[in-house]
N, C-alpha and C positions, 0 to 999 in steps of 0.2 A: 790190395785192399779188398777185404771180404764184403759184396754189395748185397745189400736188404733194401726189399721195399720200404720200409722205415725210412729209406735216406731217400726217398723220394718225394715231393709235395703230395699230399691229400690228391690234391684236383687230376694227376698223372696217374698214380699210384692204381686210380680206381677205377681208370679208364679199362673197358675189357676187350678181347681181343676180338672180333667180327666174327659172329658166327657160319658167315657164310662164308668167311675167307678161310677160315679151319675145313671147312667143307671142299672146297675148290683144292687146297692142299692134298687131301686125303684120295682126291678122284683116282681112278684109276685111269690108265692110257685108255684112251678111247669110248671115253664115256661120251654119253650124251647129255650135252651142255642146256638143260632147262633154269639153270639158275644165271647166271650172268644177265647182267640189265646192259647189252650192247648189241647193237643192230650186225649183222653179219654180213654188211651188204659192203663194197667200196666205198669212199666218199666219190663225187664226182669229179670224173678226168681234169676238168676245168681246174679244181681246186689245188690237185697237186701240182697239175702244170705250173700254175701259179707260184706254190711252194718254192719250185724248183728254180721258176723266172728269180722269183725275190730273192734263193741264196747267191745267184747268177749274178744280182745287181749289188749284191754287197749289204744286203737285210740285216747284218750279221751281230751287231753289235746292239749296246743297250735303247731304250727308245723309254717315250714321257711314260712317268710309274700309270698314267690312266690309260693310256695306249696310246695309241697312233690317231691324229685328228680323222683322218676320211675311215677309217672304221666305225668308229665313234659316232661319226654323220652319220654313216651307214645302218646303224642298228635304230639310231634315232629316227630316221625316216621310217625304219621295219617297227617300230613303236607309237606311233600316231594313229595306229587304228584304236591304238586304248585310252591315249593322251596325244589332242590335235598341239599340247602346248613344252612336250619333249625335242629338245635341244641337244650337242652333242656335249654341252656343259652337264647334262643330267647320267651319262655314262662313265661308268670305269671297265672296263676292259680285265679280266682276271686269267687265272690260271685254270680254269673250270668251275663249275658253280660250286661243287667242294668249298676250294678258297675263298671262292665269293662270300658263301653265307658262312664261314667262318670271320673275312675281315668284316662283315656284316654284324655278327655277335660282337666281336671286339671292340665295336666301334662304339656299340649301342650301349650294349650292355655295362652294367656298373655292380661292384661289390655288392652281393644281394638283391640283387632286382630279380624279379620274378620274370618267366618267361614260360606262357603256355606254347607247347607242344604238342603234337598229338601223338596217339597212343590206339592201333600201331602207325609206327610210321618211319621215315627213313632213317638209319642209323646214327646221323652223324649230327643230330638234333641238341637232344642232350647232353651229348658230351662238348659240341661248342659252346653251350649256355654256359656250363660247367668251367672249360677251360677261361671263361671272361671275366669267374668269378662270380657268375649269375644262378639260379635257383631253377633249373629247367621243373614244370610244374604239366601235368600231363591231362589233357582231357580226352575223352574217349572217341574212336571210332568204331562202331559196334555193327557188327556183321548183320544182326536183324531190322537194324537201320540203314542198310545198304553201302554202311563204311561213311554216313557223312555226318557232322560234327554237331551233338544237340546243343542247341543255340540257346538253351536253359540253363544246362551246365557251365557251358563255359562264361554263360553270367555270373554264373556262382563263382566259378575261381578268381575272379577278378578282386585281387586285392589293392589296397594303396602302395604297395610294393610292387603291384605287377610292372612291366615296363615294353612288352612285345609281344606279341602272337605270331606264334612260326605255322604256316597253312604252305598243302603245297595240291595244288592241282592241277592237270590230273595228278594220282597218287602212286606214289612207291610206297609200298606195295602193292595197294588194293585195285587200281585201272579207273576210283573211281573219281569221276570229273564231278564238281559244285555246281548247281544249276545256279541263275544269276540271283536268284533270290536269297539262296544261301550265305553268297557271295555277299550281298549286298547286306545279310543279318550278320554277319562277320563283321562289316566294315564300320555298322553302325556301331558295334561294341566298343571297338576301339577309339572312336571318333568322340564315343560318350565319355570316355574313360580318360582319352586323350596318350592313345598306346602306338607305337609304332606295331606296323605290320610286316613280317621278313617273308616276303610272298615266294617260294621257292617255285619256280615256273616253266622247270626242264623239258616237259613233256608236251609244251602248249603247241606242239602243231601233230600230238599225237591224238586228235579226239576224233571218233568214229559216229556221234550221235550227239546231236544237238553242237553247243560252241562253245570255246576257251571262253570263259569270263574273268576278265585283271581283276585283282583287287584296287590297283592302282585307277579302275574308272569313279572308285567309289569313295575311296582315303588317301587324301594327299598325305599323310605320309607312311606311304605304302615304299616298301623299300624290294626290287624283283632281282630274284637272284636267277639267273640265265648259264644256259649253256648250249655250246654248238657241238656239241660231242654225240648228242642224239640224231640232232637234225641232221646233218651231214654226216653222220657213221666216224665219227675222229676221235672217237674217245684219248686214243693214246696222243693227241694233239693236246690236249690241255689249255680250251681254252674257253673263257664265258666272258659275261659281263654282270654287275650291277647297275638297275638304273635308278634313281631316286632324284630328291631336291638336289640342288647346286650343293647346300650348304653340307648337307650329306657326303656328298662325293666329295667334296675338299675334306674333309676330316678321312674321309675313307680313304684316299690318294695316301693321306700321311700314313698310314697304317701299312699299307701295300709294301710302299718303298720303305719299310725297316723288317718286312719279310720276305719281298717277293723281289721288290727292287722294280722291277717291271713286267708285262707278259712275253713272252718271244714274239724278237720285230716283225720274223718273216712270217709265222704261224697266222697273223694278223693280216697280211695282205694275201693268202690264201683263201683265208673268210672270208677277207671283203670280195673276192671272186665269188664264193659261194652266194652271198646275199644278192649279187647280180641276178643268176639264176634261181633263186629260192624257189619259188613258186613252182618252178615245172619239176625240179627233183623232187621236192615235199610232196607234191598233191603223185608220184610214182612209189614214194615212199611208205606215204600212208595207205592207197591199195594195197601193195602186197601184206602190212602187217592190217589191214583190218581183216583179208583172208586169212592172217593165220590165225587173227584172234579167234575168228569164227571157227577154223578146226581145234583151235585147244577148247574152245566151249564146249563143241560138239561132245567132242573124245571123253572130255571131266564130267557130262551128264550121263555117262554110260559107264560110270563109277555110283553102286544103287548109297554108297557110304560117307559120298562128298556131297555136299550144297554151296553151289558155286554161284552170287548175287552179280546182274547185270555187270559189264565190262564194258567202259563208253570211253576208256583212254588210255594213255601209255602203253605199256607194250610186257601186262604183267596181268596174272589171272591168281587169289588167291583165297582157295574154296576150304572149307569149314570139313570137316572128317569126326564121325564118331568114334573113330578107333581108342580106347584105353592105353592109348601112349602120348608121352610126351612128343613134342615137335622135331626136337631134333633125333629123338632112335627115330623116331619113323625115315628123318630126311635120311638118316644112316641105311635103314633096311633098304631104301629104295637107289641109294648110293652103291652099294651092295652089288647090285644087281647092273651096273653101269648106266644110271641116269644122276645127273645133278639136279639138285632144288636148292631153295633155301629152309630151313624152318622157319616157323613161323614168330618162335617165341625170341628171333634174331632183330626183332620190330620191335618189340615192345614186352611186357606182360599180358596186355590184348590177342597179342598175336598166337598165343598158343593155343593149341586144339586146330591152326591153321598150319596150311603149307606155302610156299608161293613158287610160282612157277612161270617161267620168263618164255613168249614166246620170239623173242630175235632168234629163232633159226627156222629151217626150212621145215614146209609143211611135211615131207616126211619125215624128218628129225620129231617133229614133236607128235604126229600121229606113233611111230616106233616108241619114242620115250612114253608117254600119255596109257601106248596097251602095258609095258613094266608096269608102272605104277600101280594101272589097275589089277596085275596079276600080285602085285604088292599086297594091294589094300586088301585083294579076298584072302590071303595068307594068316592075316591080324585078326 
């Protein structure tokens, strides 16, 4: 049988293929890695050990679709600095926050409901609203506002259709974190409007200035889509959690187990090792990338053709460039040359005229990749 998109639903059909994965494909051996959003460090010893214990005891097989009870405890007590009234009845346990704020859309979202998004902002936004069957609707974050969401506009998009506000901070792309006020005009929209909030919150022990502020201190029904794959360097472990209402996490549960079925047994008692130690890896964690932030800052202001706005999170720097090209030749010309990026226009419509550039590698890695670039930019 001859296959056309035609024979595919609308909502698949249109989905595109990641720009920055096309880019990662294309690298040449031995490039230098400035676009991947993944810490380069081990997880800690403890964690695997752990791993290794739980295959040893027979971890091996299925376990409850919301995870394992003393995980569950576990994050719940690591959650009580935002909410003294989080239980381990308020967790689901996922596959990484990916799946999370997917079974998150799924659950929430209904044929036609609107769902503000921002713009730019992490890939995989719109195309969940989309795959739900929902209306991803996009408001701005604007580079001469510092990357943070005018609280005017996204009064305006609120329709009687609306049904969710997707916020994530700090931000993939931009590094940049919500001060609590923001936070707190965010929460009131929704509260007024009576919206769930899908608070994507990967990055929360990445902040370098000032503090994470939940959404969840400000709207009870704030739903936080979590991941351990930053904190502890485990990406290829695959695994987060959702925390929200009970009655949330029961409909979410059912969701789970007709995709996922459950998260992996053992993966789960590895974290709960890690959540043991949290504190003293994180606070080693975040030194070494608040030094790197500070040398990609450096290196990016000694580019006279970039304008790079404050970086107070995550582990991601993406500055504005006059050059007369689009986003992705440029990320090409500078790919070219053996460095990776993303483009910018990979985020949004927003994102173009931007680059982004990840600093999880070592400070020489990104002082070497950072002079290319600028031997790039005087080229254009």
């Amino acid at each position: 049988m001859y296959i056309t998109m035609a024979m595919f639903p609308p909502r698949v059909a249109s989905l595109k293929v990641s720009g920055i994965r096309k880019l990662f494909e294309a690298a040449p051996p031995g490039s230098i890695n400035l676009g991947l959003g993944e810490p380069d460090v081990q997880p800690p010893q403890e964690m695997i050990d752990a791993y290794k214990a739980a295959l040893d005891k027979g971890y091996n097989k299925y376990g409850p679709s919301a995870g394992v009870k003393e995980l569950r405890e576990a994050i719940a007590r690591s959650l009580k600095r935002f909410r003294k009234d989080v239980a381990f009845e308020n967790i689901i346990v996922t596959a990484g926050a990916t799946e999370g704020m997917m079974i998150a859309c799924e659950t929430i979202v209904g044929d036609g409901d609107e769902v503000l998004v921002p713009n730019p902002g992490f890939i995989v936004y719109g195309p969940d609203v989309a795959l739900a069957g929902g209306k991803p609707v996009e408001y701005s974050l604007k580079h001469e506002n510092g990357f943070l969401p005018d609280i005017e506009e996204m009064k305006m998009l609120v329709t009687p259709k609306t049904k969710a506000i997707i916020v994530n901070s700090p931000s993939n792309p931009t590094g940049t974190v919500f001060p609590k006020d923001v936070v707190k005009a965010i929460a009131d929209i929704a509260t007024d409007a009576g919206l769930y909030i899908l608070s994507d919150e990967v990055y929360h022990n990445f902040v370098y200035e000032g503090e994470h502020c939940s959404f969840a201190r400000f709207h009870d029904d704030t739903v936080i889509v979590d991941s351990f794959s930053k904190t502890f360097a485990v990406t290829g472990w695959r695994i987060g959690y959702v925390a929200t209402s009970k009655e949330i996490i029961q409909q979410l549960a059912k969701v789970q187990y007709y995709t996922l079925a459950c998260p992996s047994t053992a993966t789960q008692y590895a974290v709960l090792e890690g959540l043991r130690m949290e504190n003293h890896y994180r606070k080693q964690l975040l030194e070494t990338f608040r030094g790197r932030r500070d040398v990609a800052m450096r290196k990016l202001a000694e580019i006279p053709t970039f304008s790079t706005p404050p970086v107070s999170g995550a582990f991601y720097v993406f500055p504005r460039y006059s050059q007369k090209v689009d986003s992705e030749d440029f990320a090409l010309r500078i790919l070219a040359k053996g460095v990776i990026c993303a483009p910018g226009n990979a985020f949004g419509s927003r994102g173009e005229g931007h680059l982004r550039f990840s600093y999880a590698n070592s400070k020489e890695n990104i002082e070497k990749g950072l002079d290319i670039v600028k031997e790039v930019a005087a080229s254009i």
